[in-house]
PyMOL Python script that loads the backbone (N, CA, C, O; Angstrom):
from pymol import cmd

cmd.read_pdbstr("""\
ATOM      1  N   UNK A   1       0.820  -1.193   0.000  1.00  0.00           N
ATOM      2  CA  UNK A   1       0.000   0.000   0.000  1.00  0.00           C
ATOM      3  C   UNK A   1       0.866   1.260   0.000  1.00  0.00           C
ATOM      4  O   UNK A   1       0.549   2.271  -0.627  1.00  0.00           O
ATOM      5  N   UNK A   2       1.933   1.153   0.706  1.00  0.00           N
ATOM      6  CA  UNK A   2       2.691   2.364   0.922  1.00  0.00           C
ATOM      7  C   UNK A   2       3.200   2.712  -0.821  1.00  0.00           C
ATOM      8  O   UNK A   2       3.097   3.867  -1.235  1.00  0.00           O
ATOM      9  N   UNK A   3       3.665   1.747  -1.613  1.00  0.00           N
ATOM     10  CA  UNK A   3       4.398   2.047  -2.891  1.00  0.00           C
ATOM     11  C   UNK A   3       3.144   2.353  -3.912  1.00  0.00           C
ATOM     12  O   UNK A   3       3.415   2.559  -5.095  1.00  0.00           O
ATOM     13  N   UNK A   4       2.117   2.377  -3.580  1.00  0.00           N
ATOM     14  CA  UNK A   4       0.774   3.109  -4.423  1.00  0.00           C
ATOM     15  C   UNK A   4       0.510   4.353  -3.784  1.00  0.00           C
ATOM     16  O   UNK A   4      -0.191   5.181  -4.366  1.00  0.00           O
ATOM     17  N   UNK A   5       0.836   4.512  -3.015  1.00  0.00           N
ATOM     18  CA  UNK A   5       0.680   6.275  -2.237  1.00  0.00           C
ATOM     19  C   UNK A   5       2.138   6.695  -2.354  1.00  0.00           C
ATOM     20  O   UNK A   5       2.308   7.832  -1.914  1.00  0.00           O
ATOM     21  N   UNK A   6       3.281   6.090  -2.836  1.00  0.00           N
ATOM     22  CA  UNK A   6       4.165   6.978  -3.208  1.00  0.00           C
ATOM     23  C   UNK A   6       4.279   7.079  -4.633  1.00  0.00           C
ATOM     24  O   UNK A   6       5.045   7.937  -5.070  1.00  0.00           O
ATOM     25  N   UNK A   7       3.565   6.254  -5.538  1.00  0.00           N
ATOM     26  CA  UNK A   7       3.220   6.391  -6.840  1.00  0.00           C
ATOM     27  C   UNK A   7       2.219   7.323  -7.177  1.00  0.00           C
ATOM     28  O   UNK A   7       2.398   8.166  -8.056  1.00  0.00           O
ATOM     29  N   UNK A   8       1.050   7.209  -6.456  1.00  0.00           N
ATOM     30  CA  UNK A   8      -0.070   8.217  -6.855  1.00  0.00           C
ATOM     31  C   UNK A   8       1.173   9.752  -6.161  1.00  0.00           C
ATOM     32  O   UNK A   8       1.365  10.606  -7.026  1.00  0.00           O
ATOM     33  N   UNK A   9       1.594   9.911  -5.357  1.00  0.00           N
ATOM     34  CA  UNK A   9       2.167  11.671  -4.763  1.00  0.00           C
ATOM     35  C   UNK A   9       3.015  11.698  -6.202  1.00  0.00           C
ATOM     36  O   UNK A   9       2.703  12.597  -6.983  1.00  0.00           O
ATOM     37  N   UNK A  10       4.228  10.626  -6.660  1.00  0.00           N
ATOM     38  CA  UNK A  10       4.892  10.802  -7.571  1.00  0.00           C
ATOM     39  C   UNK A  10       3.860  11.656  -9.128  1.00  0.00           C
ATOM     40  O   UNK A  10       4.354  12.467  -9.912  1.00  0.00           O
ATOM     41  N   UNK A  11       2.572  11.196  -9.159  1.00  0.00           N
ATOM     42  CA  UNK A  11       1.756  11.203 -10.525  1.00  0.00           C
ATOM     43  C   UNK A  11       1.392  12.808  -9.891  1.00  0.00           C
ATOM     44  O   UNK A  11       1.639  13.822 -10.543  1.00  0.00           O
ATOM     45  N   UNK A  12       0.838  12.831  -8.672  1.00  0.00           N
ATOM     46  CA  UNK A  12       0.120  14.271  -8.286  1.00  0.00           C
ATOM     47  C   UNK A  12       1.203  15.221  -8.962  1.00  0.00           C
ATOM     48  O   UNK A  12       0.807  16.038  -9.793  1.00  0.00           O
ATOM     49  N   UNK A  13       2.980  15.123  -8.535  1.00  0.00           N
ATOM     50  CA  UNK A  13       3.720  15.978  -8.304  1.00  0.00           C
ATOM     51  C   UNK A  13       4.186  15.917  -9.510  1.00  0.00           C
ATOM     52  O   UNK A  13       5.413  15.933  -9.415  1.00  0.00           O
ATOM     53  N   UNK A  14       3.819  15.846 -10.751  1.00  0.00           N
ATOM     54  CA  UNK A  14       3.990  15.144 -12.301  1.00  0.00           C
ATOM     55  C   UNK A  14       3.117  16.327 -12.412  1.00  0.00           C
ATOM     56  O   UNK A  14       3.442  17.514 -12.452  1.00  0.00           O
ATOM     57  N   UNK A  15       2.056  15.834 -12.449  1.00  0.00           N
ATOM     58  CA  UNK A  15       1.129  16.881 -13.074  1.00  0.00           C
ATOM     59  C   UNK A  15       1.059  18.425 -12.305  1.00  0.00           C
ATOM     60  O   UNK A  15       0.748  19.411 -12.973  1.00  0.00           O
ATOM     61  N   UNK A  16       1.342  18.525 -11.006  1.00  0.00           N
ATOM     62  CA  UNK A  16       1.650  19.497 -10.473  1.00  0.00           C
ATOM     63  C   UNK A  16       2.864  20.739 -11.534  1.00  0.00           C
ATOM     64  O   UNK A  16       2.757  21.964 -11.478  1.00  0.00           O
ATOM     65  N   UNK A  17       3.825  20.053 -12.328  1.00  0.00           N
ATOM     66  CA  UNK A  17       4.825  20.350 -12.853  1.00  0.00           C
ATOM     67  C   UNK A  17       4.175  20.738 -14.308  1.00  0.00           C
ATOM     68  O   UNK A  17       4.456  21.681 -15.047  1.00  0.00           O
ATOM     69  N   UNK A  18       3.342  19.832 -14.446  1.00  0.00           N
ATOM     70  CA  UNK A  18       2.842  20.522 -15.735  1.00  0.00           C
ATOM     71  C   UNK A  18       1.805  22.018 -15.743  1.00  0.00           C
ATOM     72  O   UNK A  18       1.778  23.070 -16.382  1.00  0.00           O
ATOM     73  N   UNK A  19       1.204  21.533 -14.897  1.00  0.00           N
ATOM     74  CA  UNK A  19       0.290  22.981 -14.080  1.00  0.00           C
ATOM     75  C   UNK A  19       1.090  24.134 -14.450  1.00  0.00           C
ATOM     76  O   UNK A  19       0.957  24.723 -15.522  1.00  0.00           O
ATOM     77  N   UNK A  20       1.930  24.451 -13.539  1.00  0.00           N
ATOM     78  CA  UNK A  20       2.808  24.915 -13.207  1.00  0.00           C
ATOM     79  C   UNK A  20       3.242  25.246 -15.108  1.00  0.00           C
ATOM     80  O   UNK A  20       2.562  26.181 -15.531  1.00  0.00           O
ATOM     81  N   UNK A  21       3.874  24.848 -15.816  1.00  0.00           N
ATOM     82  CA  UNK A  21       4.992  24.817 -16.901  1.00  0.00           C
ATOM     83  C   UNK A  21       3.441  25.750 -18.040  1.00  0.00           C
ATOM     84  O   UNK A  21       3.392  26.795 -18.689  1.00  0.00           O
ATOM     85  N   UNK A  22       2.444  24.633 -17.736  1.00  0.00           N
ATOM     86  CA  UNK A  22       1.502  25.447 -18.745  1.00  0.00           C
ATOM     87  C   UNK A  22       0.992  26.966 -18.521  1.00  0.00           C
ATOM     88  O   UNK A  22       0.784  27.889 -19.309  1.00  0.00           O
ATOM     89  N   UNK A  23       0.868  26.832 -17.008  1.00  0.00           N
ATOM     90  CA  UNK A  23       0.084  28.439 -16.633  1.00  0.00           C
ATOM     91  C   UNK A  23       1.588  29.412 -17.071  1.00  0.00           C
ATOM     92  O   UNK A  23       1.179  30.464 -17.561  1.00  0.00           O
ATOM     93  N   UNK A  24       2.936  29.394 -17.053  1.00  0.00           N
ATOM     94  CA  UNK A  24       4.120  30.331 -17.601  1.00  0.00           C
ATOM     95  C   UNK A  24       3.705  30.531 -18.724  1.00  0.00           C
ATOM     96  O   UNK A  24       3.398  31.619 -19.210  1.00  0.00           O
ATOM     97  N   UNK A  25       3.660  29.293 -19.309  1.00  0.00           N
ATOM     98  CA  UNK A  25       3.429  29.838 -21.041  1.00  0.00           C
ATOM     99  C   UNK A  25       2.499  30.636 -21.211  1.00  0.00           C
ATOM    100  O   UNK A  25       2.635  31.716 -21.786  1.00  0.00           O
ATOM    101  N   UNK A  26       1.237  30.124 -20.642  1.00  0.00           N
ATOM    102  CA  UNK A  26       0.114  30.933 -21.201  1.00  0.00           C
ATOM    103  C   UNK A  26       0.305  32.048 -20.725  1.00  0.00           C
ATOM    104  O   UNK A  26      -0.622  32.768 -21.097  1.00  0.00           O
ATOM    105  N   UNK A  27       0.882  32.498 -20.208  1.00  0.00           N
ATOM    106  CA  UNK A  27       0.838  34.211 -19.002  1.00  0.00           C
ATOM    107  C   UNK A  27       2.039  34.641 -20.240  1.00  0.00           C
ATOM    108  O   UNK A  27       1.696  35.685 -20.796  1.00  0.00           O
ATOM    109  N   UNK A  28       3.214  34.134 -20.728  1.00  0.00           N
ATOM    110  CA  UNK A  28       4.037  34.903 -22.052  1.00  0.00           C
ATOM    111  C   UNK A  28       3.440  34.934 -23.493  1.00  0.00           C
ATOM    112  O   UNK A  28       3.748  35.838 -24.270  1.00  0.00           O
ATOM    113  N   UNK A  29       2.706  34.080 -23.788  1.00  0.00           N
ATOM    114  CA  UNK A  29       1.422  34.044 -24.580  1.00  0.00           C
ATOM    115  C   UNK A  29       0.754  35.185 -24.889  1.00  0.00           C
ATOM    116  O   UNK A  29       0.839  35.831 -25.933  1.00  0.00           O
ATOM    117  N   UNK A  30      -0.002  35.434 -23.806  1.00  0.00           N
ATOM    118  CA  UNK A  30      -0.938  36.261 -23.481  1.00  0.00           C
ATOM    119  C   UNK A  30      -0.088  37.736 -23.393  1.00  0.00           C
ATOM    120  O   UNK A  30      -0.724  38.734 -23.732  1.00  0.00           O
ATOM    121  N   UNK A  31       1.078  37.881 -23.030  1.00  0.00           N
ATOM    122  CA  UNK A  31       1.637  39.157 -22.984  1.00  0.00           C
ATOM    123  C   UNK A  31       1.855  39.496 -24.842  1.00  0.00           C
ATOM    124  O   UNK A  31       1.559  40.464 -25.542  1.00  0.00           O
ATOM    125  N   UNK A  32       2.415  38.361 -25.088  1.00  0.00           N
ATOM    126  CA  UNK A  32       2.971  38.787 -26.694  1.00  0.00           C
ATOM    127  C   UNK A  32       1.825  38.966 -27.372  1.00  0.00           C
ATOM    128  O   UNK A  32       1.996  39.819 -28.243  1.00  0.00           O
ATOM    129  N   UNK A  33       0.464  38.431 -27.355  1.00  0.00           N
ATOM    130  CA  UNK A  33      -0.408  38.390 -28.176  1.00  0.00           C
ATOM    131  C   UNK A  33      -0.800  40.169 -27.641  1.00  0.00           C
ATOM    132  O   UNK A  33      -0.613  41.069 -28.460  1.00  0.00           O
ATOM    133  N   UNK A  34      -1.221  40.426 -26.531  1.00  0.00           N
ATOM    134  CA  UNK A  34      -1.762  41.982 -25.975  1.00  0.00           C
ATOM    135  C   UNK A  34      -0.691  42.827 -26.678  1.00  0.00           C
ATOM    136  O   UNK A  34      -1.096  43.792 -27.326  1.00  0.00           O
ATOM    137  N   UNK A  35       0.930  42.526 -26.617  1.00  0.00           N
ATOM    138  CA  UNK A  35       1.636  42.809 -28.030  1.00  0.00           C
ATOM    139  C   UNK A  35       0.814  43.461 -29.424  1.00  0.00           C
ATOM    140  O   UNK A  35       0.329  44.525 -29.808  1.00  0.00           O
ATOM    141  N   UNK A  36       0.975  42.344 -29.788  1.00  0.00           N
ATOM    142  CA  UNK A  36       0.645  42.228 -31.247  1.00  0.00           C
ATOM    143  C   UNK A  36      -0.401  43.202 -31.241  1.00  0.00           C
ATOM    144  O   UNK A  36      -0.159  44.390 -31.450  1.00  0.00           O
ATOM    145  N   UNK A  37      -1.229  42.889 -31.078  1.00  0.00           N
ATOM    146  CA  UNK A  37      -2.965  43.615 -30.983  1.00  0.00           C
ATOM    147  C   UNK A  37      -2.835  44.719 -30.912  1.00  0.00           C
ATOM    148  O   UNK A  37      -3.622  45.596 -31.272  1.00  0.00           O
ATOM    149  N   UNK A  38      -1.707  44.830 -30.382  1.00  0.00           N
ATOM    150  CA  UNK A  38      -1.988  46.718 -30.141  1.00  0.00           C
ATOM    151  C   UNK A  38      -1.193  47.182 -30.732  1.00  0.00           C
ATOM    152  O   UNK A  38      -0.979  48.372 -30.501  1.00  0.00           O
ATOM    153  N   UNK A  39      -0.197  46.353 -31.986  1.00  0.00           N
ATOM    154  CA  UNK A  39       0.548  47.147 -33.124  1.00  0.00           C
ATOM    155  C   UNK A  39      -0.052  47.176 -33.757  1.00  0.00           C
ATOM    156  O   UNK A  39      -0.145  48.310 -34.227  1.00  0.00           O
ATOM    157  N   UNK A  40      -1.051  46.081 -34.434  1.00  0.00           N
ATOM    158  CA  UNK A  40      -1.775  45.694 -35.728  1.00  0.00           C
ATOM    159  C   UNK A  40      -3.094  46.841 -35.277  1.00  0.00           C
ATOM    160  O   UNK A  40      -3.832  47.455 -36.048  1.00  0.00           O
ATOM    161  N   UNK A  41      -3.084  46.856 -34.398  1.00  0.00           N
ATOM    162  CA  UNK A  41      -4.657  48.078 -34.231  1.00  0.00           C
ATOM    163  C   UNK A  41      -3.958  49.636 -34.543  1.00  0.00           C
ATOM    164  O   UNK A  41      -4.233  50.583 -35.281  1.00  0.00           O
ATOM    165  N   UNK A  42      -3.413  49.472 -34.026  1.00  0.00           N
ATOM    166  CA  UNK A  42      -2.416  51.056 -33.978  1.00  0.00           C
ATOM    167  C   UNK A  42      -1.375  51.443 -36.007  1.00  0.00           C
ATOM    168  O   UNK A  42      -0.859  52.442 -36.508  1.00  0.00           O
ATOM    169  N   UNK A  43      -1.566  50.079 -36.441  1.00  0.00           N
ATOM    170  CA  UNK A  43      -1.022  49.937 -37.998  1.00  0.00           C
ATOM    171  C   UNK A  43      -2.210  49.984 -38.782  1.00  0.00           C
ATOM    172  O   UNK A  43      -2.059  49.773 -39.985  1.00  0.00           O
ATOM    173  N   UNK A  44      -3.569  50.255 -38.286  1.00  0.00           N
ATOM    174  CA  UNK A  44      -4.837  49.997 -38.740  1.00  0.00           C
ATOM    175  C   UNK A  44      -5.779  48.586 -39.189  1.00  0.00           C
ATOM    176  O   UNK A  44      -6.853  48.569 -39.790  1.00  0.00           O
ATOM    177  N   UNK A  45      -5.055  47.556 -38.724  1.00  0.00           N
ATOM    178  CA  UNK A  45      -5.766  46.675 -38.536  1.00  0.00           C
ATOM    179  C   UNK A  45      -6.448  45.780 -38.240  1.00  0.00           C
ATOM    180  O   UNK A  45      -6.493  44.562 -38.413  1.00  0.00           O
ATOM    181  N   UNK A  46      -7.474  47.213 -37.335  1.00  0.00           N
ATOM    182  CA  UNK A  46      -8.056  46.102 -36.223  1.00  0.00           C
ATOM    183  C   UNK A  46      -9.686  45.218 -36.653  1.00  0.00           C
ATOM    184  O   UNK A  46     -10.186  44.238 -36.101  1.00  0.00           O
ATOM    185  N   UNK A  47     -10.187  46.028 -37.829  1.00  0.00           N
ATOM    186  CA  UNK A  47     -11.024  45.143 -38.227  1.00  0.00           C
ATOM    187  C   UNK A  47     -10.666  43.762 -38.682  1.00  0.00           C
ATOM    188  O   UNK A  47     -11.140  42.700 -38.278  1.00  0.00           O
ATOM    189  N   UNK A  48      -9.766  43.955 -39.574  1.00  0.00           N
ATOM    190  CA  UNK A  48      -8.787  42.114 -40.317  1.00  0.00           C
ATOM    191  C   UNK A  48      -8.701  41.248 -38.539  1.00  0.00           C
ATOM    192  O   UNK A  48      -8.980  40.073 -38.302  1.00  0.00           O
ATOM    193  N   UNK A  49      -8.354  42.031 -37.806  1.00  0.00           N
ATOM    194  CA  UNK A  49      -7.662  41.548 -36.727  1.00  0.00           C
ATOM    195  C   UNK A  49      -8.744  40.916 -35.778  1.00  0.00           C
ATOM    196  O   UNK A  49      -8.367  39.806 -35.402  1.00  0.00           O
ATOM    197  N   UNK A  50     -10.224  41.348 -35.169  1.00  0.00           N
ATOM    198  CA  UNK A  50     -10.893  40.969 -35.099  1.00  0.00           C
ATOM    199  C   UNK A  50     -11.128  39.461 -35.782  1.00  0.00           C
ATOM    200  O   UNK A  50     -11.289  38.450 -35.098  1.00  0.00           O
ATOM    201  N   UNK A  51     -11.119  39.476 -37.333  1.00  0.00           N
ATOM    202  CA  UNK A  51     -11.707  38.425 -37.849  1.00  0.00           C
ATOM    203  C   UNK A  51     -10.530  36.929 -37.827  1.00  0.00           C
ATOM    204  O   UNK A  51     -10.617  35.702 -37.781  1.00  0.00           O
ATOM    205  N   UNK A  52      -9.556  37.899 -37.886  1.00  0.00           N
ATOM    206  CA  UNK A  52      -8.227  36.476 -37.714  1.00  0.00           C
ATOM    207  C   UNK A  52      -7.984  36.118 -36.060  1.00  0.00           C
ATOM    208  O   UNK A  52      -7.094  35.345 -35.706  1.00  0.00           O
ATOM    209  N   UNK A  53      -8.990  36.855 -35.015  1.00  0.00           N
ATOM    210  CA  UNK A  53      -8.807  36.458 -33.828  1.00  0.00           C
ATOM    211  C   UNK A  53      -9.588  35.236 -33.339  1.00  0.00           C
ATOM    212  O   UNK A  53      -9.371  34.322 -32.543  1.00  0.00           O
ATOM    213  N   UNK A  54     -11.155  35.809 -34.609  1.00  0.00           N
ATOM    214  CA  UNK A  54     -12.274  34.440 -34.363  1.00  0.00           C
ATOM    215  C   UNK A  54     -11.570  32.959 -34.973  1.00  0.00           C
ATOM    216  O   UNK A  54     -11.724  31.841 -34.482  1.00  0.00           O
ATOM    217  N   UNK A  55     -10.913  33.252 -35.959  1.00  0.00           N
ATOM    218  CA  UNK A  55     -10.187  31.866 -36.738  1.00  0.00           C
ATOM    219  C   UNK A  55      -9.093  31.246 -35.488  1.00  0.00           C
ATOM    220  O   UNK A  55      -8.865  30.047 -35.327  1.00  0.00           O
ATOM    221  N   UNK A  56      -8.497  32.366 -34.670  1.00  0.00           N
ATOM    222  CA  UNK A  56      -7.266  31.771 -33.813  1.00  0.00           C
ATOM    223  C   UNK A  56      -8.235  31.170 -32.558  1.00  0.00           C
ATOM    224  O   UNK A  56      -7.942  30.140 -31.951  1.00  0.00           O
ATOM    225  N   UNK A  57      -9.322  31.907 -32.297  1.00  0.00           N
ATOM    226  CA  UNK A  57      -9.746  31.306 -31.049  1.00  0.00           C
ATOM    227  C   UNK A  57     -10.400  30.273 -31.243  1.00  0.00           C
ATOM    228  O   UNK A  57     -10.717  29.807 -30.149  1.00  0.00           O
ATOM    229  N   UNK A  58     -10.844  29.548 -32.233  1.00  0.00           N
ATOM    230  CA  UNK A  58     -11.452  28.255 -32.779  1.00  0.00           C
ATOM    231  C   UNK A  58     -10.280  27.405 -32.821  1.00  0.00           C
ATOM    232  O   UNK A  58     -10.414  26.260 -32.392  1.00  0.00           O
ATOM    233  N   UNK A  59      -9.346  27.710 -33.189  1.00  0.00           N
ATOM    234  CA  UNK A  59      -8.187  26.763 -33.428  1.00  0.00           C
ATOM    235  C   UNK A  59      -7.280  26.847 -31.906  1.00  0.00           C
ATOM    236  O   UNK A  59      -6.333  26.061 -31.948  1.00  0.00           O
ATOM    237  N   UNK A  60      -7.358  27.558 -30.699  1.00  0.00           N
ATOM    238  CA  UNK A  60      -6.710  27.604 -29.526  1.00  0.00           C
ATOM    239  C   UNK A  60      -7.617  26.706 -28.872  1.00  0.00           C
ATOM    240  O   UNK A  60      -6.991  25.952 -28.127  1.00  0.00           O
ATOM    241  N   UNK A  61      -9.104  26.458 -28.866  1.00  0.00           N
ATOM    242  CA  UNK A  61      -9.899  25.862 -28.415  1.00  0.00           C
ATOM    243  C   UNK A  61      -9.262  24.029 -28.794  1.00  0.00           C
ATOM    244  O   UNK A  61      -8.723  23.240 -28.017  1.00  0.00           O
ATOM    245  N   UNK A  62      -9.575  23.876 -30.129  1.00  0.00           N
ATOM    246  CA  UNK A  62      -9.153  22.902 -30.399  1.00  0.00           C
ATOM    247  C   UNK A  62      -7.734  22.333 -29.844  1.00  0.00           C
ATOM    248  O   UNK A  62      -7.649  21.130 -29.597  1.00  0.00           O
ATOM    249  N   UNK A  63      -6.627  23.187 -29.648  1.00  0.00           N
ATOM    250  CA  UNK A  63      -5.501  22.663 -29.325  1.00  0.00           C
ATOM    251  C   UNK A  63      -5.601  22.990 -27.759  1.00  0.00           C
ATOM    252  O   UNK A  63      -4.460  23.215 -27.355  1.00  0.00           O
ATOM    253  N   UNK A  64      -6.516  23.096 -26.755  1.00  0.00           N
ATOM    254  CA  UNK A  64      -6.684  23.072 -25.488  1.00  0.00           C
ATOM    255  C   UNK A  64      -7.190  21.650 -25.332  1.00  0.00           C
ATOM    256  O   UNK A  64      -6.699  20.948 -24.448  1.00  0.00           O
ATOM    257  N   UNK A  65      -8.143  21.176 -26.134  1.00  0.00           N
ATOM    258  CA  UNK A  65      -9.221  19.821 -25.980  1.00  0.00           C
ATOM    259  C   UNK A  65      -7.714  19.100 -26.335  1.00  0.00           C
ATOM    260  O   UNK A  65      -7.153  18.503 -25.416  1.00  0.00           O
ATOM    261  N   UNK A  66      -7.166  19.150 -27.466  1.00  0.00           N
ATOM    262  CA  UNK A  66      -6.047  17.845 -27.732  1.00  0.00           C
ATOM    263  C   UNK A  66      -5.160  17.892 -26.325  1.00  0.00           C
ATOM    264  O   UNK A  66      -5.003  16.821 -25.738  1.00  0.00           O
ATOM    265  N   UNK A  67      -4.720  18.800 -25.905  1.00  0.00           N
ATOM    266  CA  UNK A  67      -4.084  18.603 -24.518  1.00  0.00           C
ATOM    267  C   UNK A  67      -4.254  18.184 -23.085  1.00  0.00           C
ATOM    268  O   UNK A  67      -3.477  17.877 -22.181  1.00  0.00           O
ATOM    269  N   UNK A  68      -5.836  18.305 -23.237  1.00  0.00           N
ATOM    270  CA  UNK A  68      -6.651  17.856 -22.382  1.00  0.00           C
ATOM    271  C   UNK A  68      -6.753  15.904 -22.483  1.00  0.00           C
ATOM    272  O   UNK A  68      -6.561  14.976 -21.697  1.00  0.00           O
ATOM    273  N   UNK A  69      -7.057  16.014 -23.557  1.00  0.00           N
ATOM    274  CA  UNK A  69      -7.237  14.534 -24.081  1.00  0.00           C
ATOM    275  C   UNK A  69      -5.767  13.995 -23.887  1.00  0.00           C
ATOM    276  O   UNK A  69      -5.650  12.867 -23.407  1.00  0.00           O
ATOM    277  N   UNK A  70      -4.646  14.704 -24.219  1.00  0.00           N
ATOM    278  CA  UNK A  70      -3.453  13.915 -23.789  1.00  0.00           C
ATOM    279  C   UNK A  70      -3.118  13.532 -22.422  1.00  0.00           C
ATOM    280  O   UNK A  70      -2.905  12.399 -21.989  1.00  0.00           O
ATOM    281  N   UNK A  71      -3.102  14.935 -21.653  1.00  0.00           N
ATOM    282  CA  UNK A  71      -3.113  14.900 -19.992  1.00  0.00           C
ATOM    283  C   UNK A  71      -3.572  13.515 -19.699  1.00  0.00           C
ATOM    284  O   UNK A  71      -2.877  12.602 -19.252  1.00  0.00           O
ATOM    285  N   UNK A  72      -5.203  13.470 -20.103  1.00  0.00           N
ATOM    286  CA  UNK A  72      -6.047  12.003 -19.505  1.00  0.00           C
ATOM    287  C   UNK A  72      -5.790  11.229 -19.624  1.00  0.00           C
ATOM    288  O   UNK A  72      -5.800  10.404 -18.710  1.00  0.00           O
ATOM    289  N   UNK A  73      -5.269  10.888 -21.168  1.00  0.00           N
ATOM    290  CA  UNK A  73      -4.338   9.611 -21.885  1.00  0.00           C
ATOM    291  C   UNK A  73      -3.468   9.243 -20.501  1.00  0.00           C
ATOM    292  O   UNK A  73      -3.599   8.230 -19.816  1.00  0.00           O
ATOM    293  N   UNK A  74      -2.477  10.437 -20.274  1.00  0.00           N
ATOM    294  CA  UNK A  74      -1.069   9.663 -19.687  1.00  0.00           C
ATOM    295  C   UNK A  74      -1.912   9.344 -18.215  1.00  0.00           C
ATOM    296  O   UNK A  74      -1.690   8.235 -17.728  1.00  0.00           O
ATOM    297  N   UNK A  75      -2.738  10.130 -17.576  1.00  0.00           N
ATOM    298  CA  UNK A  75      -3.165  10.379 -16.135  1.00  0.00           C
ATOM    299  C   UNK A  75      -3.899   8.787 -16.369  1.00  0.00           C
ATOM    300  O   UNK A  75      -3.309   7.885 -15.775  1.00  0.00           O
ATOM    301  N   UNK A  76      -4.897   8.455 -17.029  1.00  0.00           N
ATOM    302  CA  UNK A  76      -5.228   6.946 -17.229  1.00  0.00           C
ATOM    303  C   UNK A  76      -4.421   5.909 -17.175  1.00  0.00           C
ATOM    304  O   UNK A  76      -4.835   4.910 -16.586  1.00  0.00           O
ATOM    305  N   UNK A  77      -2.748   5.893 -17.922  1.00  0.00           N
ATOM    306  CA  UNK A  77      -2.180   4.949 -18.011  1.00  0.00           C
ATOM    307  C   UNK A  77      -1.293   5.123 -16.744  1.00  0.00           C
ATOM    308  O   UNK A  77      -0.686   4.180 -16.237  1.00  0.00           O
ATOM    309  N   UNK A  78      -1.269   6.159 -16.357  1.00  0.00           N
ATOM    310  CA  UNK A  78      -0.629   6.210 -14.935  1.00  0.00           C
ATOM    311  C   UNK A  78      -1.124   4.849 -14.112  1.00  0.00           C
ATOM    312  O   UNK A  78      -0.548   3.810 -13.788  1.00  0.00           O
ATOM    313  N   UNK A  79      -2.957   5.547 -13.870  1.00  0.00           N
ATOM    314  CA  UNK A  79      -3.463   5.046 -12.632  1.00  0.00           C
ATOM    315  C   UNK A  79      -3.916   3.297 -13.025  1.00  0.00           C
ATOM    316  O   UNK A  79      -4.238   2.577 -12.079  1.00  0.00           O
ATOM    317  N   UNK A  80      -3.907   2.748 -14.388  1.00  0.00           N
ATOM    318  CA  UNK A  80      -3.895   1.627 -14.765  1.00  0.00           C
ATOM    319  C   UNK A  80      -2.551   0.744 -14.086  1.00  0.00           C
ATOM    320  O   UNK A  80      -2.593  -0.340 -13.503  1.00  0.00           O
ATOM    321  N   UNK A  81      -1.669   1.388 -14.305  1.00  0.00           N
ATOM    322  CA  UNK A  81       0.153   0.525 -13.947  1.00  0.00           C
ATOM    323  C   UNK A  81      -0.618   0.563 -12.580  1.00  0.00           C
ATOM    324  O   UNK A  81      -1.079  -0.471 -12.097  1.00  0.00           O
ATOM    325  N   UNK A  82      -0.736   1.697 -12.016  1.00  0.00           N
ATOM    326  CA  UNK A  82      -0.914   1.641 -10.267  1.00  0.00           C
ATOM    327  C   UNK A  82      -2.219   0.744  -9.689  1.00  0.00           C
ATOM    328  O   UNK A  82      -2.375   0.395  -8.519  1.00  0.00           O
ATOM    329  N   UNK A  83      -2.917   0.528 -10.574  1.00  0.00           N
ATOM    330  CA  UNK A  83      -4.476  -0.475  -9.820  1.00  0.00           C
ATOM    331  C   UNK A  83      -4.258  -2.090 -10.315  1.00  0.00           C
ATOM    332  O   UNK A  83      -4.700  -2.996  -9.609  1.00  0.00           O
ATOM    333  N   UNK A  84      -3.519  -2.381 -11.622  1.00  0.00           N
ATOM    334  CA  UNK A  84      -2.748  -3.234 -11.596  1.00  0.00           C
ATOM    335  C   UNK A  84      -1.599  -4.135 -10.846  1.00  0.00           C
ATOM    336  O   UNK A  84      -1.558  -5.362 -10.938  1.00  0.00           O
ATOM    337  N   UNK A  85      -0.579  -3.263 -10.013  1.00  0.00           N
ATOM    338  CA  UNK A  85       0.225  -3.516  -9.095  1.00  0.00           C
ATOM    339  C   UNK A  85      -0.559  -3.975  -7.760  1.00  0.00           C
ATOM    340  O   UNK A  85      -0.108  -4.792  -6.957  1.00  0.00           O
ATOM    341  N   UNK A  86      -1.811  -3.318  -7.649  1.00  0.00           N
ATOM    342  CA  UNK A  86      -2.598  -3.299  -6.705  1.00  0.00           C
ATOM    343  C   UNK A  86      -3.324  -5.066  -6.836  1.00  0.00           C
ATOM    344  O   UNK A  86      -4.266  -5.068  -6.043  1.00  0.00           O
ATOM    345  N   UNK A  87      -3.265  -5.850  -7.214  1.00  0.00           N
ATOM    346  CA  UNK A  87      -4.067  -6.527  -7.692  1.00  0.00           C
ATOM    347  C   UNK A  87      -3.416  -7.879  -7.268  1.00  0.00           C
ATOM    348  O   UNK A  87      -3.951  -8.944  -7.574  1.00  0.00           O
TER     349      UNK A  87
END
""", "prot")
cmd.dss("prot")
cmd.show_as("cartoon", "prot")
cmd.util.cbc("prot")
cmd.orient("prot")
């Protein structure tokens, strides 16, 4: 029992790291894009810019769900090895 509660803290402190690694990016992300936006508005193109924001936020959506779906992938095969051992 003890080596499944140091496997599950090992998986917590896994994904803890990814937490962590994804919320940086998105916070330099988010600075460069507030960037951009406010050259391309200030260069006059904030109507184009509007419409290429609806195309990016359909396609950021989509690549949030694939990462999501990966996370679960590995977080599943994690807790499979660990209920297996259990057995």
């Amino acid at each position: 029992m003890a080596d499944t509660a140091k496997q599950l803290e090992k998986l917590i402190e896994t994904l803890d790291e990814y937490i962590a690694q994804a919320k940086a990016g998105m916070n330099k992300n988010h600075q460069q894009i507030e960037g951009m936006r406010a050259e391309l508005t200030e260069r006059g193109f904030g109507e184009a810019l509007d419409e290429v924001e609806g195309v990016v936020e359909i396609t950021g959506h989509h690549g949030q769900a694939l990462g999501r779906l990966t996370m679960a992938g590995m977080v599943r095969g994690e807790l499979l090895k660990i209920l297996e051992q259990t057995k």
